[in-house]
N, C-alpha and C positions, 0 to 999 in steps of 0.2 A: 504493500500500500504506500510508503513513504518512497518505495522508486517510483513507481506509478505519479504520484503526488512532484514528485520532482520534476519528471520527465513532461509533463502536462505545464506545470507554474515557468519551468525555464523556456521551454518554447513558447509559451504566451506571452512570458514580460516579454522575449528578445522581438517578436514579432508584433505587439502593440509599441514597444521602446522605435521599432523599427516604424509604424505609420504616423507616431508623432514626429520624427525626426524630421520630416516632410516640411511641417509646418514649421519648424528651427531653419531649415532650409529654406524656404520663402522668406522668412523674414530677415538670415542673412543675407540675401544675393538682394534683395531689395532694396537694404539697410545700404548697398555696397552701389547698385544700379542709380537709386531713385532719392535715395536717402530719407530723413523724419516721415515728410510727407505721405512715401510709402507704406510705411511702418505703420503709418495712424490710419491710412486707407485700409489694410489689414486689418488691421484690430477691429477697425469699424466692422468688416463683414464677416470677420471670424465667426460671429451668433447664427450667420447664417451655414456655415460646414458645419457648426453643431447642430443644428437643429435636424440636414441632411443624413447627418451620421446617426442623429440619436433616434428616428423613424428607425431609419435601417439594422439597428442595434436592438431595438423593441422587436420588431417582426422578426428578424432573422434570429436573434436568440430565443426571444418567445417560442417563437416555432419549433426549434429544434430543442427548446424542452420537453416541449407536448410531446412531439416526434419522439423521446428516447424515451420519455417514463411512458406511453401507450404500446411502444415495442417491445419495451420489456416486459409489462403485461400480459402479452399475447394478444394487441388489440390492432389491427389490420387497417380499422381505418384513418390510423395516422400517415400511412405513404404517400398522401395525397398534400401533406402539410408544406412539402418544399415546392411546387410547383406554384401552391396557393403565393407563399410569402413571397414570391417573386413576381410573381402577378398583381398583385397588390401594390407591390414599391415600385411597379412600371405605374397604374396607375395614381399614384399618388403624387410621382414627379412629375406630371402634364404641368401639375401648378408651376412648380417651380421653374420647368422648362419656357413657360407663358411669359411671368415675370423678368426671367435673363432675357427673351426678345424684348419685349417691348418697354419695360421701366429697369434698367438696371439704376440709371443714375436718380431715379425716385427713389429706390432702395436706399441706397448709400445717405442722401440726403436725409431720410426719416430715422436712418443710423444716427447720424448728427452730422454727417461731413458736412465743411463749407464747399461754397463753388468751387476752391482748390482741388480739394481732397477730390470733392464729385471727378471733377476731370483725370484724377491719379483713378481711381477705383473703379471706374463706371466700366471699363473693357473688361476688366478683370473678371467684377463678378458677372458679367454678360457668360462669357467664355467658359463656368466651371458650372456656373448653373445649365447651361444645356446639356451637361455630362453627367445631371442628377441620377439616372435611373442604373449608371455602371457604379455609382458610391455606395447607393443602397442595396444594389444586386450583389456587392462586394461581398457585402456586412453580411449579405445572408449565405452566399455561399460561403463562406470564411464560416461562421457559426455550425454549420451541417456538418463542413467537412471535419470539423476540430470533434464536433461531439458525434461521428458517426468512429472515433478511434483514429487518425488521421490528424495529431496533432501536430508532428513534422510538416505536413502540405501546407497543414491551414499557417506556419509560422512563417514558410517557405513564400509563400503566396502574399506575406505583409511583406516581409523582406525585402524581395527581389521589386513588386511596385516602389516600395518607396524608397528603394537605390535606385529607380529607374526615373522617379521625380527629380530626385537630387541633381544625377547627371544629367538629365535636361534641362531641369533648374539653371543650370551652368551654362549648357551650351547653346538655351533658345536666345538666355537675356545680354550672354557678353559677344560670343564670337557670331551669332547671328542679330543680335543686338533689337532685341524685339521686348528688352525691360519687361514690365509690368504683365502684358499680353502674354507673354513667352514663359513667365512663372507660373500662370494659370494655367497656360495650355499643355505643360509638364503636370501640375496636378489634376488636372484632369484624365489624361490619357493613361496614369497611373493606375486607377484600379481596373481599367479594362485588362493588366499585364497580372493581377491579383486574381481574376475570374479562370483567366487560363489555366495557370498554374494548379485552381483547384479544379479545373476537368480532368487533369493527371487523376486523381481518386476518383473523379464520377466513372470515367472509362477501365477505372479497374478491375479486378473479379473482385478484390475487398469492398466495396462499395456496399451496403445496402440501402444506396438512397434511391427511390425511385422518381421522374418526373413524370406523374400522374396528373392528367389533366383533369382542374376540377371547376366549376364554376366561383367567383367571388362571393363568399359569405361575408360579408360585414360581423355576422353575430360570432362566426369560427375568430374572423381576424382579430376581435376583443376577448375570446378565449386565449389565444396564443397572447395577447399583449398585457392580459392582465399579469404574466411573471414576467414578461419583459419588459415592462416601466421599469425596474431597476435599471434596469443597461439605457433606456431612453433617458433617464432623469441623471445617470451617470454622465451622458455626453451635455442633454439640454444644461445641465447647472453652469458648466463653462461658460456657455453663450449666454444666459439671465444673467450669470455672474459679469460677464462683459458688457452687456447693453447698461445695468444698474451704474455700474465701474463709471464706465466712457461717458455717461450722462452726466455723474456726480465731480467727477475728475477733470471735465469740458470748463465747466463752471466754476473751478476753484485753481485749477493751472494750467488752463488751453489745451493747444495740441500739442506742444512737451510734455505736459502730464497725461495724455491719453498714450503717446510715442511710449513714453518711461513707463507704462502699464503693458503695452505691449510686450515689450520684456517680460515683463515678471509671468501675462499671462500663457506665454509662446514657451516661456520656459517651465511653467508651473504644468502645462502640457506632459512632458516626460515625465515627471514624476508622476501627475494622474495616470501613464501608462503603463508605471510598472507596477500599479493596485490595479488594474484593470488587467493585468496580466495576471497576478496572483486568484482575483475572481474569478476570472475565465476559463485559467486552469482549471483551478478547483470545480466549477460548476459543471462539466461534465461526468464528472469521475461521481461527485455529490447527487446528481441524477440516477445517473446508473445504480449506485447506492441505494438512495430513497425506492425507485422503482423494482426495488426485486428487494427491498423489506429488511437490508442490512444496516440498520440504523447506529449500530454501534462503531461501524465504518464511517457513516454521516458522521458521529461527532469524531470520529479522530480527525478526520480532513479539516473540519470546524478548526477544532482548537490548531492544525499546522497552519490553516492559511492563516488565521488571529495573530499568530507569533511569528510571520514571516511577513505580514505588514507592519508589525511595533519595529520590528530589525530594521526595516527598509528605511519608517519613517525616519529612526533616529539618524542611521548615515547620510540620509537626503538634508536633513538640518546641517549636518557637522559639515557637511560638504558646501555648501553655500552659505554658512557661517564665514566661513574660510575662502573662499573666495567666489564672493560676490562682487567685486569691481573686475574681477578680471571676466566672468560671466555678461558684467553689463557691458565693459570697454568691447566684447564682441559684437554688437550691434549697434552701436555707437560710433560710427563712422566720422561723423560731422563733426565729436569732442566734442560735444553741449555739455557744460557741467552743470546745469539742469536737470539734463535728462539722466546724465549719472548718481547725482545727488538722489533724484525721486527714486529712483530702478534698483540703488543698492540697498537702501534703508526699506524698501518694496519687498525685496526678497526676502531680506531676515527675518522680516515682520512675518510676510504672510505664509512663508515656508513651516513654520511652526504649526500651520493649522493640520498638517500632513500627519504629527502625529494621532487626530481625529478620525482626519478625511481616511485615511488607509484604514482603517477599523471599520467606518462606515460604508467607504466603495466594495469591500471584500465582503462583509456584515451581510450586506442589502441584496447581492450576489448570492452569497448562500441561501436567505432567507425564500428568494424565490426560486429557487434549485429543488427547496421542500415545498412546494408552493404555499408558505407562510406568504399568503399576500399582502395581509392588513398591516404586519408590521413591516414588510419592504416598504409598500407606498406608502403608508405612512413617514417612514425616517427620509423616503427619496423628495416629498413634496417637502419634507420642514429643509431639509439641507441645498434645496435645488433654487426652489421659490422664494419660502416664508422668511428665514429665519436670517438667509443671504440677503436679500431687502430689506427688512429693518432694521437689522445691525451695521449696515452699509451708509443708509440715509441718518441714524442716530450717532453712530459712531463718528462719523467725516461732520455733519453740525457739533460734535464737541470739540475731536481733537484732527480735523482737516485733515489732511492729506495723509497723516499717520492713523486718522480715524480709518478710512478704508482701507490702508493694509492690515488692521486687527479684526475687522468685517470678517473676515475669510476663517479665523482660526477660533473664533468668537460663535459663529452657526455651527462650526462642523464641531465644535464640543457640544453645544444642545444638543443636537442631532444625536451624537456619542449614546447618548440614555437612551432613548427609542431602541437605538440595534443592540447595544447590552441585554436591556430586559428581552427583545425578542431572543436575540441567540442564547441567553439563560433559558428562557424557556424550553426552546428546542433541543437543548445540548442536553439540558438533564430528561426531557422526553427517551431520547437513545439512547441513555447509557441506565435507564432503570432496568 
């Protein structure tokens, strides 16, 4: 169980470590092409890839929970589950696809950019929103393949896209010199090289996934989503947490203070990857578990993944305790000591909320793994929405710009109590 438990958490972190790395990468070739400007045009539409990813994250792990506790039941009519969820995330991304043609610079604008920004950003998000339906087809083939046993593929398949961003990254924006345009058009074309990779497992004899054509149920696709708001509210809180951010930080030190958020939030990226790598691990193996009735399995994974988020969080602190100007001098091009100023005091602050946040991204993960609903959504709506808005807007009216980086670590300890008491509950459920 603990190679298993290994072998699942190490290929997740290095394959989630490996799709945030994407986002590090746009915002340094940006930082390097476009300069501040750029930087704040990102940050502004950042809410929007979360938003695309965290759909795609609900349905495609949703689903392929259904999918593996109904199969190990012996119940037949979940083969039909991966065709649905991809049908579904075609459907769903028309919207999105609508908005990149005809309003991208409306978008950006209702973000908060001014006419600058608009003109820095408006290509951008044109260009990645037409490529919504491979981000979310992504998420759901990536999810089937990891939880049908197929965890190498599925790590293999973040990997190799989001090395294949990077080097584009590189070569759309300097030596074909296409800036702004040319960053997007690397992250977009990225998960279509993520899709392939996991046909290698659909085309295998190891496979048992089938694409079984079935009509759209709305009611089936709120079955599969109701265990998959943790994984939705895991991505959407980034983007809430960014729009609340960008609005309060607009108004109290421009777009240096939005640039200098950028940082912290592009950076604070990897580290959410590597608790979403420990959940993601975990939640397969926790399925398989729950589903065939071995609950005392359930909590040993419990309590590994608990103790390999507390590990993580504390080296992610010591590690950007330590250097944090040299973290920020990396997208700092232009030397604003502005933007350095806010970015490094940014980090130390809001880094510290990780020892929460990893308790609660791993917590929330598990919790719908046993389909404990009440208490995931519950802890995902206080830490995603609630608790990151009012500490956000309370905190920055007392102590400004240090108010919102304690926002961050301030929600995700309330939060802490909700997944506590659920995973006490559950963990001594299994081990009676």
């Amino acid at each position: 169980m603990k190679k298993l438990f290994v072998k699942y958490v190490s290929q997740n972190i290095l394959g989630m470590v490996g799709m945030s790395l994407y986002i590090l990468a746009d915002t340094f070739f940006i930082s390097k092409a476009v300069g501040s400007n750029g930087i704040t045009a990102l940050n502004l539409v950042l809410p929007v890839y979360n938003l695309i990813f965290a759909i795609g994250a609900m349905i495609g792990v949703g689903s392929a929970i259904r999918y593996v506790v109904e199969k190990n039941k012996g119940d037949t009519s979940g083969e039909s589950y991966f065709f649905h969820a991809l049908l579904w995330c075609i459907i769903i991304s028309v919207m999105f696809i609508l908005i990149g043609i005809f309003i991208p610079d409306r978008l950006v604008g209702l973000l908060g950019g001014d006419s600058a920004i608009i003109n820095t950003g408006k290509n951008y998000t044109r260009i990645f929103m037409l490529f919504t339906p491979f981000f979310m087809c992504n998420y759901v083939c990536n999810a089937f393949v990891r939880n049908d046993g197929a965890p190498s593929i599925a790590m293999c398949a973040t990997l190799f896209s989001s090395l294949f961003n990077i080097v584009f990254d590189y070569i759309l924006m300097f030596p074909l010199g296409l800036g702004m345009e040319g960053a997007a058009l690397a992250t977009a074309i990225s998960p279509i090289i993520g899709i392939l990779i996991c046909c290698i497992h659909f085309c295998s004899d190891k496979c048992s996934i089938k694409l079984k054509p079935t009509v759209p149920s709305v009611k089936r696709l709120f079955y599969s989503c109701q265990v998959g708001v943790s994984s939705f509210v895991a991505e959407i809180s980034s983007g809430v947490i960014t729009i609340v951010f960008n609005m309060i930080i607009l108004r109290l030190a421009g777009n240096i203070g939005v640039a200098a958020y950028g940082v912290v939030a592009n950076t604070s990226l990897v580290a959410v990857a590597l608790f979403n790598g420990i959940a993601q691990g975990s939640q397969p193996l926790i399925s398989d578990y729950y589903g065939r009735g071995l609950r005392k399995n359930v909590g040993s994974i419990l309590r590994m993944a608990v103790v390999s988020s507390l590990l993580i969080a504390a080296l992610l602190i010591l590690f950007i305790c330590t250097f944090a100007p040299f973290v920020t001098s990396v997208f700092n091009s232009e030397h604003d000591a502005r933007l350095a100023s806010y970015a490094e005091s940014g980090l130390r602050i809001y880094f510290t909320g990780f020892i929460f946040a990893g308790i609660n991204i791993v917590g929330s993960a598990i919790l719908s793994a046993v389909e404990s609903v009440k208490y995931a959504f519950a802890a995902s709506i206080m830490r995603g929405f609630i608790a990151i808005s009012i500490f956000a807007f309370a905190l920055s009216a007392a102590f400004g710009m240090t108010g919102v980086w304690l926002a961050f670590p301030a929600a995700e300890f309330v939060t802490m109590f909700i997944i506590v008491k659920g995973l006490r509950k559950n963990y001594s459920n299994y081990n009676r």
